[in-house]
N, C-alpha and C positions, 0 to 999 in steps of 0.2 A: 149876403148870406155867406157864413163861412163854411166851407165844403173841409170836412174830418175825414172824410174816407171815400175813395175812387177804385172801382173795380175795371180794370180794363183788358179786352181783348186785344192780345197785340201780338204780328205772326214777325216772325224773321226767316232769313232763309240760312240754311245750317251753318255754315261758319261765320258769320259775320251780320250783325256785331256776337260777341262774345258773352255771355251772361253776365262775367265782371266787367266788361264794357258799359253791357245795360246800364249796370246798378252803377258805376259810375257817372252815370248821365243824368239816372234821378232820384240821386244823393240830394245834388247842392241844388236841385227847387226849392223854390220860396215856401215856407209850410210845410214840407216835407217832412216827419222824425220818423217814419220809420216804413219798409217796405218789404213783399214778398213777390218775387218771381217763379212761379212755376209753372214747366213744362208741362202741357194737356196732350197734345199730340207731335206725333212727328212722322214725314212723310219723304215724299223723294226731294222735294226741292225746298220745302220751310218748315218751322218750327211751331206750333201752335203754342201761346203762352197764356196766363193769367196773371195780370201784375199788380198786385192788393197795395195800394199806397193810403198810407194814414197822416195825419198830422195837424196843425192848425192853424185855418186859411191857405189850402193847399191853391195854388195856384194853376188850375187846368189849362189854360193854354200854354204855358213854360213847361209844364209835362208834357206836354204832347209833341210840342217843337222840342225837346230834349230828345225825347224816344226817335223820332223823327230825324235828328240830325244825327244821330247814333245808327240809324243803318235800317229800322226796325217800323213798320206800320202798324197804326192804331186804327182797328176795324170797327171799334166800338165801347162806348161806356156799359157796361154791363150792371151798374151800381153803384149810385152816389150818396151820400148820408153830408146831412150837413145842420147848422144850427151850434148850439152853444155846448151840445155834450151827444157822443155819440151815443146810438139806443142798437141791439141787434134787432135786425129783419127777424119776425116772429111768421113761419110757416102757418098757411092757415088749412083745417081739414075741412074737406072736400065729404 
């Protein structure tokens, strides 16, 4: 299956890595074209982030060993899409 889009929980602690550092790290994954980092929270000692990776045949374990050797933990996949073209998540009423 080829994986288009990774939504990840990923906390760091404030100075380090650096957000240009992040994105430095998961630029050159395999599958990667294009990414978003942002900050959800922040506290005394870490950074709570959201890091939206798209592309195709993204390669999830090189992202995570990326993020990983960059300073930074991955607490969780929060949303994976995958297949031959991505589709959005359609809300359903309750």
């Amino acid at each position: 299956m080829k994986i288009r889009r990774l939504v990840l929980d990923v906390d760091k602690t404030l100075s380090r890595p650096t957000l240009p550092e992040l994105a430095e790290a998961i630029g050159p994954v395999r599958g990667v074209q294009a990414f978003n980092i942002a900050v959800m929270e922040i506290d005394v000692e870490t950074v709570g982030m959201e890091v939206t990776v798209e592309g195709d045949d993204i390669d999830h374990d090189q992202l995570v060993s990326e993020i990983e050797r960059a300073g930074a933990v991955v607490h969780s996949v929060d949303e994976i899409a995958g297949g031959e073209r991505l589709i959005e998540n359609v809300k359903r009423k309750r």
